[in-house]
DSSP file (Angstrom, degrees, kcal/mol; ACC not computed):
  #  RESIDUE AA STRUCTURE BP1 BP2  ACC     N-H-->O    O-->H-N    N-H-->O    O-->H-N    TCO  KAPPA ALPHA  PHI   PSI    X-CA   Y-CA   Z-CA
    1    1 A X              0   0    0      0, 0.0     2,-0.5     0, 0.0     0, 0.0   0.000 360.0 360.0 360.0 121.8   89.4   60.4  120.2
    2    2 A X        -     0   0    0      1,-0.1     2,-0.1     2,-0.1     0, 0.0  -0.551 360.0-142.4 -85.5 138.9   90.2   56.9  119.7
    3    3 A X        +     0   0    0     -2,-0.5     2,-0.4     2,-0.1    28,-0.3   0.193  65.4 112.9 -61.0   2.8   89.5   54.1  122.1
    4    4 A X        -     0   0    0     -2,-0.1     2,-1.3     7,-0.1     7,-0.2  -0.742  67.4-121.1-118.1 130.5   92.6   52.3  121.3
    5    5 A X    >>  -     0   0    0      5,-0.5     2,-4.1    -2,-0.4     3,-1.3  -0.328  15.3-154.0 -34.1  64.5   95.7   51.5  123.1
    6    6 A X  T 34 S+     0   0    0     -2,-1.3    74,-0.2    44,-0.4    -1,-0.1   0.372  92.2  30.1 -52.8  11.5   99.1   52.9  121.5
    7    7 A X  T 34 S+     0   0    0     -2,-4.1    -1,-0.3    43,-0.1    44,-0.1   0.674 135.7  23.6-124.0 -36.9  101.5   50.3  122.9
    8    8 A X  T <4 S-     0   0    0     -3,-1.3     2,-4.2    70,-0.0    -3,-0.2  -0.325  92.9-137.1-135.5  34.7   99.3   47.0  123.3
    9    9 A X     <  +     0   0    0     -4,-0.6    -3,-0.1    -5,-0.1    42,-0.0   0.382  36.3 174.2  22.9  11.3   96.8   48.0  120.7
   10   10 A X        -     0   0    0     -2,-4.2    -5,-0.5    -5,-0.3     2,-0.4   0.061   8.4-169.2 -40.6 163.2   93.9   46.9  122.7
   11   11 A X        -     0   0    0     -7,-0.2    -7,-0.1    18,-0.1    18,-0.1  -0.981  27.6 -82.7-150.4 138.9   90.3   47.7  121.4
   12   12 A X        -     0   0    0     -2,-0.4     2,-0.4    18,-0.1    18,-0.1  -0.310  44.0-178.5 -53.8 161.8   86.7   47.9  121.7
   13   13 A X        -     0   0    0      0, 0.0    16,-1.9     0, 0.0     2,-0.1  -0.984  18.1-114.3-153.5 139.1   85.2   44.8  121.2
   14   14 A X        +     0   0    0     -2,-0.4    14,-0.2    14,-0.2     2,-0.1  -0.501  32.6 148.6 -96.1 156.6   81.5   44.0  121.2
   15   15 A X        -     0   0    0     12,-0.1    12,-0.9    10,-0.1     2,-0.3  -0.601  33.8 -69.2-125.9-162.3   79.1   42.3  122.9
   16   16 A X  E     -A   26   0A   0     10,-0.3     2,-0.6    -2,-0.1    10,-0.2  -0.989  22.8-150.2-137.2 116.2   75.6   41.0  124.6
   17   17 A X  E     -A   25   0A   0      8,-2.3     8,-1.4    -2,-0.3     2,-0.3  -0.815  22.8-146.8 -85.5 141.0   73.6   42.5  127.7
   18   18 A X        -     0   0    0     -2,-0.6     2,-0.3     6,-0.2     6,-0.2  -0.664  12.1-161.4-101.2 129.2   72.1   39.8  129.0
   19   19 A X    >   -     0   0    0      4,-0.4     3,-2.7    -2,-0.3     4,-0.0  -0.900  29.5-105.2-116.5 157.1   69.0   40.8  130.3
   20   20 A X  T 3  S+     0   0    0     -2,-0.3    -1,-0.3     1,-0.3     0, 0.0   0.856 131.6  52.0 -24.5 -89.0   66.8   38.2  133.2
   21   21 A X  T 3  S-     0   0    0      1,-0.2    -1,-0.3    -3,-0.1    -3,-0.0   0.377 122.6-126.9   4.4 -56.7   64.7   37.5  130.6
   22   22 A X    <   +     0   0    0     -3,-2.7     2,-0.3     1,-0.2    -1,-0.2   0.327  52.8 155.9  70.5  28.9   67.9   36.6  128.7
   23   23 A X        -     0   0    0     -4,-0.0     2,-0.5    -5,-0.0    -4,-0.4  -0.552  37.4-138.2 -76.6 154.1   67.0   38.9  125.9
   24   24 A X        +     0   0    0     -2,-0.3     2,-0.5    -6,-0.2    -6,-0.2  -0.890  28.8 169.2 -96.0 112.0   70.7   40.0  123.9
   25   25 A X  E     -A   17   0A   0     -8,-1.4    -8,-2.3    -2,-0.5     2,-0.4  -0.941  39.5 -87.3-123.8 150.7   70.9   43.7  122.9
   26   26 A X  E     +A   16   0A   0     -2,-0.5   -10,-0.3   -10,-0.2     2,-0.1  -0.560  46.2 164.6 -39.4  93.8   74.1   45.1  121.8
   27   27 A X        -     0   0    0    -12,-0.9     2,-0.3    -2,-0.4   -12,-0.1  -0.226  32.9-124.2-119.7-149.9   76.8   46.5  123.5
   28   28 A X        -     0   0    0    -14,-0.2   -14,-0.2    -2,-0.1     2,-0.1  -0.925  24.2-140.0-157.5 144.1   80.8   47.6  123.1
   29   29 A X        -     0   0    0    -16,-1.9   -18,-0.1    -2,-0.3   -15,-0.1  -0.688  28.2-144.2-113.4  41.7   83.0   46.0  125.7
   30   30 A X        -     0   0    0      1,-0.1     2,-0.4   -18,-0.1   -18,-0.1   0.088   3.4-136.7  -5.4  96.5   85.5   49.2  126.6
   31   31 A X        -     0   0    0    -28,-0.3     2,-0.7     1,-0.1    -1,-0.1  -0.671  31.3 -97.5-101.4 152.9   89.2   48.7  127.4
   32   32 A X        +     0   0    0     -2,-0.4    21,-0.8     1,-0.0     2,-0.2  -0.137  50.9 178.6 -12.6  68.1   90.7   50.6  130.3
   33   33 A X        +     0   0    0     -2,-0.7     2,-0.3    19,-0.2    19,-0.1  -0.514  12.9 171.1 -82.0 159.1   92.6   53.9  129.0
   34   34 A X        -     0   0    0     -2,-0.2    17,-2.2     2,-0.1     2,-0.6  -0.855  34.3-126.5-168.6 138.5   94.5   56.6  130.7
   35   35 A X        -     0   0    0     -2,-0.3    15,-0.2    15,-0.2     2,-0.2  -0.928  42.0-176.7-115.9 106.7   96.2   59.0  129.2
   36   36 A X        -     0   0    0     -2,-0.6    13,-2.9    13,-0.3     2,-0.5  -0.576  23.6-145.0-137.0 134.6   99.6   58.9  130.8
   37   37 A X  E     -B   48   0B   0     11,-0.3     2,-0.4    -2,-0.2    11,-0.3  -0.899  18.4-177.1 -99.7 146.2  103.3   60.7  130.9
   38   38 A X  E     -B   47   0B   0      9,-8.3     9,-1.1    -2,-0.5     2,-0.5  -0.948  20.6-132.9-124.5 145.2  106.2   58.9  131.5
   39   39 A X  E     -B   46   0B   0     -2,-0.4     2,-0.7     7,-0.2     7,-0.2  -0.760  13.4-150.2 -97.9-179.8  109.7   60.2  131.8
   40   40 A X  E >>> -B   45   0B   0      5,-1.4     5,-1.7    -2,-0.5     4,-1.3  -0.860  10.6-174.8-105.4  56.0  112.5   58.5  129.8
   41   41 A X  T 345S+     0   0    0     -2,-0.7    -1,-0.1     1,-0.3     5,-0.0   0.877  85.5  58.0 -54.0 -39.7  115.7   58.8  131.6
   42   42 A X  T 345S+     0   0    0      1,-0.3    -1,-0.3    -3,-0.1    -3,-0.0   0.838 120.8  30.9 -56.4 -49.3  117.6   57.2  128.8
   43   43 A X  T <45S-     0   0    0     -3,-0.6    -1,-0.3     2,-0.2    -2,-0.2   0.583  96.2-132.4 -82.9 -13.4  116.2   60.1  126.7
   44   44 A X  T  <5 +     0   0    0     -4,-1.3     2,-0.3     1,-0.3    -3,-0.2   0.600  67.9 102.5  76.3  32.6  116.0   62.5  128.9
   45   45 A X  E   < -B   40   0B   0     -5,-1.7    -5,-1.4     2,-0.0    -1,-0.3  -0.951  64.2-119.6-138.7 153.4  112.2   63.5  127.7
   46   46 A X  E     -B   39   0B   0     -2,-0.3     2,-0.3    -7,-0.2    -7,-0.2  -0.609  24.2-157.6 -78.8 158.6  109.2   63.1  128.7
   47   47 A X  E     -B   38   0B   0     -9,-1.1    -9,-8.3    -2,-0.2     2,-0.4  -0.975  13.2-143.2-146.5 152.2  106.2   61.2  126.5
   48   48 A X  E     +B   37   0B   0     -2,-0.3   -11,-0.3   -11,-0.3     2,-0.2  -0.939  29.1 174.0 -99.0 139.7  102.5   61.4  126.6
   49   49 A X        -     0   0    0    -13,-2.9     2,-0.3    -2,-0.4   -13,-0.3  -0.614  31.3-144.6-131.7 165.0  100.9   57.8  125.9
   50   50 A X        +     0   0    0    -15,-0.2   -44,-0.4    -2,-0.2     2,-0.4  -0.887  44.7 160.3-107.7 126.1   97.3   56.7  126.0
   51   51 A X        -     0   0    0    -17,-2.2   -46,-0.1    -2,-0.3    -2,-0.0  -0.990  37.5-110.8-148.6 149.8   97.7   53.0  127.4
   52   52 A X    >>  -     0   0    0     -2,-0.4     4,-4.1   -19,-0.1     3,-1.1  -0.114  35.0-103.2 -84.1-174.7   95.6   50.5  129.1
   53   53 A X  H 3> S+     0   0    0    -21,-0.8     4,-1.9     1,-0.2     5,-0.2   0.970 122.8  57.0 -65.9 -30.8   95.9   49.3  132.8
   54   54 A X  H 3> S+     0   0    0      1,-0.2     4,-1.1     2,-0.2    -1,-0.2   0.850 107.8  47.8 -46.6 -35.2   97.6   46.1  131.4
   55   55 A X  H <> S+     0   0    0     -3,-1.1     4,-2.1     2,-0.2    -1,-0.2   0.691 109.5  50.1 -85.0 -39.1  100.3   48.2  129.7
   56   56 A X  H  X S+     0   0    0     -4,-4.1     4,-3.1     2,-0.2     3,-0.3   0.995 112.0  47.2 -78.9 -38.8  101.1   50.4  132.7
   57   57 A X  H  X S+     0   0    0     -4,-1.9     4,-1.3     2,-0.2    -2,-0.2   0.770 110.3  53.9 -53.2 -30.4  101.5   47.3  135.0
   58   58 A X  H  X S+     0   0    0     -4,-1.1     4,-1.5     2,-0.2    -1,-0.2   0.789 112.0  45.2 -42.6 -60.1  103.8   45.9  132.0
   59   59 A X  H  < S+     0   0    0     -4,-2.1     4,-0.4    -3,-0.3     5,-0.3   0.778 111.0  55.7 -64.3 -39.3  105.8   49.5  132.5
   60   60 A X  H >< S+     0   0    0     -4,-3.1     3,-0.6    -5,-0.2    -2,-0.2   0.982 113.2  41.1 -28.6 -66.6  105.7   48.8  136.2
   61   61 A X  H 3< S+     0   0    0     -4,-1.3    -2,-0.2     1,-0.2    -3,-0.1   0.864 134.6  12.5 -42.3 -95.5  107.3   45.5  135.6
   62   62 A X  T 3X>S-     0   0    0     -4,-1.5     4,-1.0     1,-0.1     5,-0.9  -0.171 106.1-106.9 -91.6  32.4  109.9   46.0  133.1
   63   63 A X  H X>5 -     0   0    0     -3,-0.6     4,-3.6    -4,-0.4     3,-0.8   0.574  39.5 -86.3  43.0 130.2  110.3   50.5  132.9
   64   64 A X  H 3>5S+     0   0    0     -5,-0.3     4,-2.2     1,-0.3     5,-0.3   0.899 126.7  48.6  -4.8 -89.1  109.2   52.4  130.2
   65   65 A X  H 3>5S+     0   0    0      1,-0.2     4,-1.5     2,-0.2     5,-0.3   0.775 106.6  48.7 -55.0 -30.2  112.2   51.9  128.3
   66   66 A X  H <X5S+     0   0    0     -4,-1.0     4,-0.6    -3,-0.8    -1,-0.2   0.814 115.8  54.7 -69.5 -24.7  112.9   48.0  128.4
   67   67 A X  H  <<S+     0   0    0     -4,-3.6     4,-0.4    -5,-0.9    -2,-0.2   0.924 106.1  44.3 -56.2 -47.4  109.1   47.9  127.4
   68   68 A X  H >X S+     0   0    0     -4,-2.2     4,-1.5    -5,-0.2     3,-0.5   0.884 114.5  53.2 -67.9 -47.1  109.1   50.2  124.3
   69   69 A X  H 3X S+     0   0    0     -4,-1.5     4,-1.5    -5,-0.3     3,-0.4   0.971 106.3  50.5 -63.4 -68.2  112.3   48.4  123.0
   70   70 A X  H >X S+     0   0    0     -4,-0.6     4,-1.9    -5,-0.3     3,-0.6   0.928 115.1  41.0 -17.6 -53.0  110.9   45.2  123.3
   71   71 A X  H <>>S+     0   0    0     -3,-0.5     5,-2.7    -4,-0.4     4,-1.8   0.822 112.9  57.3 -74.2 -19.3  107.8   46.2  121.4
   72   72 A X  H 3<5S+     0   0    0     -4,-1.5    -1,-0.3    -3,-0.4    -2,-0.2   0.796 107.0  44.6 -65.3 -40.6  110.1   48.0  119.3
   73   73 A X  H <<5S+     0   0    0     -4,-1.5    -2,-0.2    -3,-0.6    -1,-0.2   0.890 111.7  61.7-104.4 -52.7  112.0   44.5  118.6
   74   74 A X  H  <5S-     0   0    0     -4,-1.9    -2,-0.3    -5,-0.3    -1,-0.2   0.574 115.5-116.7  30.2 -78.1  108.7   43.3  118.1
   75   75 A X  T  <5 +     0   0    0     -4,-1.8     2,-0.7     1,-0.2    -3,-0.2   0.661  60.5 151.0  84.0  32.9  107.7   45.3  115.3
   76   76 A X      < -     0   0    0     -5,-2.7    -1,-0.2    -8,-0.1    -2,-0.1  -0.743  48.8-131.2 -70.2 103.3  105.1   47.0  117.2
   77   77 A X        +     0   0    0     -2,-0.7    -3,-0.0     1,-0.2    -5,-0.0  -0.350  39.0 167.5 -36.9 131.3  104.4   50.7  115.8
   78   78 A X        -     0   0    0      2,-0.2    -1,-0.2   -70,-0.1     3,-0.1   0.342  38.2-127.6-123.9 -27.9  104.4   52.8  119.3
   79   79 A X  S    S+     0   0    0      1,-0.3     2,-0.4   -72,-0.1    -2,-0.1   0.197  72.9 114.7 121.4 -58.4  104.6   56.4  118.6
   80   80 A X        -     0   0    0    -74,-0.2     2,-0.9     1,-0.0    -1,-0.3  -0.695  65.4-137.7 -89.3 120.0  107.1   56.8  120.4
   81   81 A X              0   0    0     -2,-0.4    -1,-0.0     1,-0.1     0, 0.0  -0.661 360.0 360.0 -79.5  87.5  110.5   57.9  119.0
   82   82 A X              0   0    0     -2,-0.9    -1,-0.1   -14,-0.0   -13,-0.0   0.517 360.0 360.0 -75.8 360.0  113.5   55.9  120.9
């Protein structure tokens, strides 16, 4: 299962634990998923998404559907068939 966002394509991204010491060891920086339904009124359907918390406050905002057409206008690949 991939770590990645399907609307706002967020991603792991790596890092450094910082130890007292201040020794640097390797880590991976995780973003926020949740694997989400939404309904669609406009379509009448429901969709399943994995999207991060930025992207559901984003669907908050502006609904599901002004969101995806946006990305849509965009030329973000979604998934999702409007």
């Amino acid at each position: 299962m991939s770590k990645v966002c399907q609307l706002t394509g967020k991603r792991p991204i790596s890092g450094n634990h910082v130890s007292h010491s201040n020794r640097k060891t390797k880590r991976r920086f995780l973003p926020n998923l949740q694997k989400k339904r939404f309904f669609i009124p406009e379509l009448d359907r429901w969709v399943t998404i994995k999207v991060s918390s930025a992207a559901i406050r984003n669907i908050n905002k502006l609904g599901i559907y002004a969101y995806l057409k946006r990305l849509e206008k965009s030329g973000v690949d979604t998934g999702v068939k409007l």
